[in-house]
N, CA, C and O of each residue as an XYZ file, in Angstrom:
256
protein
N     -92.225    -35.127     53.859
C     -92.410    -34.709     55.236
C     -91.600    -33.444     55.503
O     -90.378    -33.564     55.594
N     -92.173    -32.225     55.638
C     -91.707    -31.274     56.510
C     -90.550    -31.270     57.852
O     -90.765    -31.966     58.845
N     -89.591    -30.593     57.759
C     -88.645    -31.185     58.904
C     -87.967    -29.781     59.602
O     -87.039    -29.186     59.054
N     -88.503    -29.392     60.749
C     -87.823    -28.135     60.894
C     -86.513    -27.431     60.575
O     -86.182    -26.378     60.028
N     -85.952    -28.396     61.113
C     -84.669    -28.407     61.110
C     -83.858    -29.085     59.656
O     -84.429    -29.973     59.023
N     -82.219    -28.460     59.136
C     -82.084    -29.345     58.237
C     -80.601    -29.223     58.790
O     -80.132    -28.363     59.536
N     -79.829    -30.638     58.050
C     -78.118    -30.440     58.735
C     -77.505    -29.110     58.654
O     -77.809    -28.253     57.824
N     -76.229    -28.950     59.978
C     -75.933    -27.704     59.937
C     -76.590    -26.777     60.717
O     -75.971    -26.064     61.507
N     -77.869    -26.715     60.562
C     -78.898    -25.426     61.710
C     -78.154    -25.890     63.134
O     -77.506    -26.927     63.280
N     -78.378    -24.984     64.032
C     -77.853    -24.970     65.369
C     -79.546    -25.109     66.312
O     -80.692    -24.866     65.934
N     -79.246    -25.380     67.037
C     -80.809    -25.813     68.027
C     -80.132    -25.691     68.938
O     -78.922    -25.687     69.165
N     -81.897    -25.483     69.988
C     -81.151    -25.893     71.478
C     -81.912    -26.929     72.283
O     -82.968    -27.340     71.801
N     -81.565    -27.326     73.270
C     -82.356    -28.819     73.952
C     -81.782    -28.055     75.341
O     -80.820    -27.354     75.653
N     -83.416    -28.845     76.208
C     -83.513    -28.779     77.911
C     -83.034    -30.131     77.803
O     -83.292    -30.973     76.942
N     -81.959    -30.232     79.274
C     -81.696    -31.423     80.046
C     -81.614    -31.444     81.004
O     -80.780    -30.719     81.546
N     -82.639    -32.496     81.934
C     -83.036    -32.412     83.620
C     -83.841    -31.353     83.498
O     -84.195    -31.023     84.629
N     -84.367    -30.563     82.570
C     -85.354    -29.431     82.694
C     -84.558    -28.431     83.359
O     -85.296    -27.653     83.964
N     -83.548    -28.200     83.460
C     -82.970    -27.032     84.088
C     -81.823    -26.823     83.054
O     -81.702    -25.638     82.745
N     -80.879    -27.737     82.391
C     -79.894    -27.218     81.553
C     -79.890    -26.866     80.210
O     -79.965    -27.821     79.437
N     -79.828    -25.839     79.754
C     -79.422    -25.357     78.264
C     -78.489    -25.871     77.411
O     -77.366    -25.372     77.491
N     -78.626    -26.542     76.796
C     -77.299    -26.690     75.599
C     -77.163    -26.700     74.361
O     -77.344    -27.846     73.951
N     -76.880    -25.828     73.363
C     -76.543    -26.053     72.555
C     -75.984    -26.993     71.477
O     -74.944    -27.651     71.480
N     -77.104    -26.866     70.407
C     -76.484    -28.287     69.568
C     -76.525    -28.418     67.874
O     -77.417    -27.773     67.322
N     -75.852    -29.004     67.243
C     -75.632    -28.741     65.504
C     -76.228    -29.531     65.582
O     -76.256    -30.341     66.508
N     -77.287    -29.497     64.003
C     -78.013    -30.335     63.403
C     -77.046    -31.303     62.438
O     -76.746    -30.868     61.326
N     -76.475    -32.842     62.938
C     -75.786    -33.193     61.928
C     -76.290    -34.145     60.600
O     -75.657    -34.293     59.554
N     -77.885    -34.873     61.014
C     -79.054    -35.231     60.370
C     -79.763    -35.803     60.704
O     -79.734    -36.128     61.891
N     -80.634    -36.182     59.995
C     -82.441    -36.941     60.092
C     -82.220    -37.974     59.404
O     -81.726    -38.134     58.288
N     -82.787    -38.936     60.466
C     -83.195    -40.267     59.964
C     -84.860    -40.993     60.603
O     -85.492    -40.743     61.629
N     -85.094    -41.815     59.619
C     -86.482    -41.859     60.513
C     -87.001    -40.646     61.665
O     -87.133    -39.561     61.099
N     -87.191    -40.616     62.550
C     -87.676    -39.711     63.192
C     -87.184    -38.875     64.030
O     -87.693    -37.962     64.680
N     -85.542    -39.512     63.900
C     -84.597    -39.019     65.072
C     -83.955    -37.814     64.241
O     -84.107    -37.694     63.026
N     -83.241    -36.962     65.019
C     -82.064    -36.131     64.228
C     -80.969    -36.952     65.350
O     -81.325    -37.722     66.242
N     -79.903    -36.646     65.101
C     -78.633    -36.774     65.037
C     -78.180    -35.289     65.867
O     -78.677    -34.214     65.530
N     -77.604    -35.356     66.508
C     -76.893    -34.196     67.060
C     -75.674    -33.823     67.679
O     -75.608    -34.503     68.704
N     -74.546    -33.003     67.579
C     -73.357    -32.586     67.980
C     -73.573    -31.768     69.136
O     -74.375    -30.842     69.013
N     -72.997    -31.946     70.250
C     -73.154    -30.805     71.397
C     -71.971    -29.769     70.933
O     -70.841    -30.143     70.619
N     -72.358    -28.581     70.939
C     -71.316    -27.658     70.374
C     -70.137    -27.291     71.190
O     -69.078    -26.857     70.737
N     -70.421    -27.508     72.461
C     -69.577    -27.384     73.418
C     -68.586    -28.600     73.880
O     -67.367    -28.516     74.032
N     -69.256    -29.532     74.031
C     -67.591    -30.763     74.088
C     -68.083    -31.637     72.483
O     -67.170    -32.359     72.084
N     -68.564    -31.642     72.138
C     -68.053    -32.203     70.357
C     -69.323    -33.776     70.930
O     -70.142    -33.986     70.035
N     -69.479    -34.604     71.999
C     -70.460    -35.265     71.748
C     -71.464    -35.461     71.315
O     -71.850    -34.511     70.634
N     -72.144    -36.278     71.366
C     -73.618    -36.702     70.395
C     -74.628    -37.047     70.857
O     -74.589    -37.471     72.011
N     -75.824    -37.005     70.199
C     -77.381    -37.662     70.900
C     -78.199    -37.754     69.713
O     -78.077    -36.997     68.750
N     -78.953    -38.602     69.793
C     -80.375    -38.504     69.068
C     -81.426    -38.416     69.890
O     -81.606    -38.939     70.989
N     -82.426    -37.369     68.955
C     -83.873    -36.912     69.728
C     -84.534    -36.909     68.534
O     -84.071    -37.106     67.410
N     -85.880    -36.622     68.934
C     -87.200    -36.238     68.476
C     -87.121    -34.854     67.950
O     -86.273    -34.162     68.513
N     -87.653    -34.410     67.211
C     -87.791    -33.003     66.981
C     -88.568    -32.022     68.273
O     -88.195    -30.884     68.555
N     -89.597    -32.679     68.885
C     -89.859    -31.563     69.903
C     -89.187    -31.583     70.822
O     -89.491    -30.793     71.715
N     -88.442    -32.135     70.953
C     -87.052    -31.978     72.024
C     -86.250    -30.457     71.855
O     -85.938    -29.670     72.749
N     -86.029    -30.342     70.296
C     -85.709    -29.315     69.772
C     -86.344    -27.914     69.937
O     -87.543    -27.747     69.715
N     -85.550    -26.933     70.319
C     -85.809    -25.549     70.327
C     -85.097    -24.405     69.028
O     -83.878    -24.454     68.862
N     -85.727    -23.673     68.388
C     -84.701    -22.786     67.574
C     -83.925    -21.999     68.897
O     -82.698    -21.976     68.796
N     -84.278    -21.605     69.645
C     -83.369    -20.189     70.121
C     -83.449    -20.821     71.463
O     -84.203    -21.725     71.823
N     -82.427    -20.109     72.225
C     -82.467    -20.138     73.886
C     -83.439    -20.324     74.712
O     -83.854    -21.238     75.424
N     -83.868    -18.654     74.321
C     -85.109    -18.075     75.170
C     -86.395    -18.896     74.912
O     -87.256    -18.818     75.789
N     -86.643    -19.661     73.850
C     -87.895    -20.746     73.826
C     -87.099    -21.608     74.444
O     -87.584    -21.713     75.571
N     -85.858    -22.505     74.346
C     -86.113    -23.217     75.610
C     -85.702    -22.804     76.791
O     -85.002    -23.695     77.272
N     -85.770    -22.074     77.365
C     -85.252    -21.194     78.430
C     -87.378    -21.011     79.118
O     -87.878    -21.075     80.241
N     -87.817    -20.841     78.083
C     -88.913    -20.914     78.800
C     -89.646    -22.289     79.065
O     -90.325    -22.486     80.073
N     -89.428    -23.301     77.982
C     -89.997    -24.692     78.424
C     -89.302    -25.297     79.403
O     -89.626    -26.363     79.928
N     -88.029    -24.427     79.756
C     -87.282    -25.243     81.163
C     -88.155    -24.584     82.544
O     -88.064    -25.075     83.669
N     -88.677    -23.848     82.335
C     -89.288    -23.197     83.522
C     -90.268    -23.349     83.919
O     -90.737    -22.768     84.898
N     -91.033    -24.527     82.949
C     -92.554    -25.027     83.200
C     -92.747    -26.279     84.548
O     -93.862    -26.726     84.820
């Protein structure tokens, strides 16, 4: 399976559709990744289309 992302890459994620944040790829399991917020050191798991490479793509899916 193809996986955009691999540990290490940096992404970004909408939250509430209005916030930007930055986040390390720390890994993939089943379908989730694993993730570090780069800014206070917490964690989440998502989906990959949750995931953005750059800002400005999610900077624009926050605006939909």
């Amino acid at each position: 399976m193809y996986r955009k992302y691999k540990a290490g890459d940096i992404a970004y994620i909408v939250e509430s559709k209005r916030f930007i944040r930055e986040v390390k790829i720390l890994k993939f399991s089943g379908d989730l990744y694993t993730l570090q917020f780069t800014d206070s050191g917490g964690g989440i798991k998502l989906r990959e289309n949750r995931l953005f490479r750059t800002k400005e793509e999610a900077e624009q899916y926050g605006k939909r």
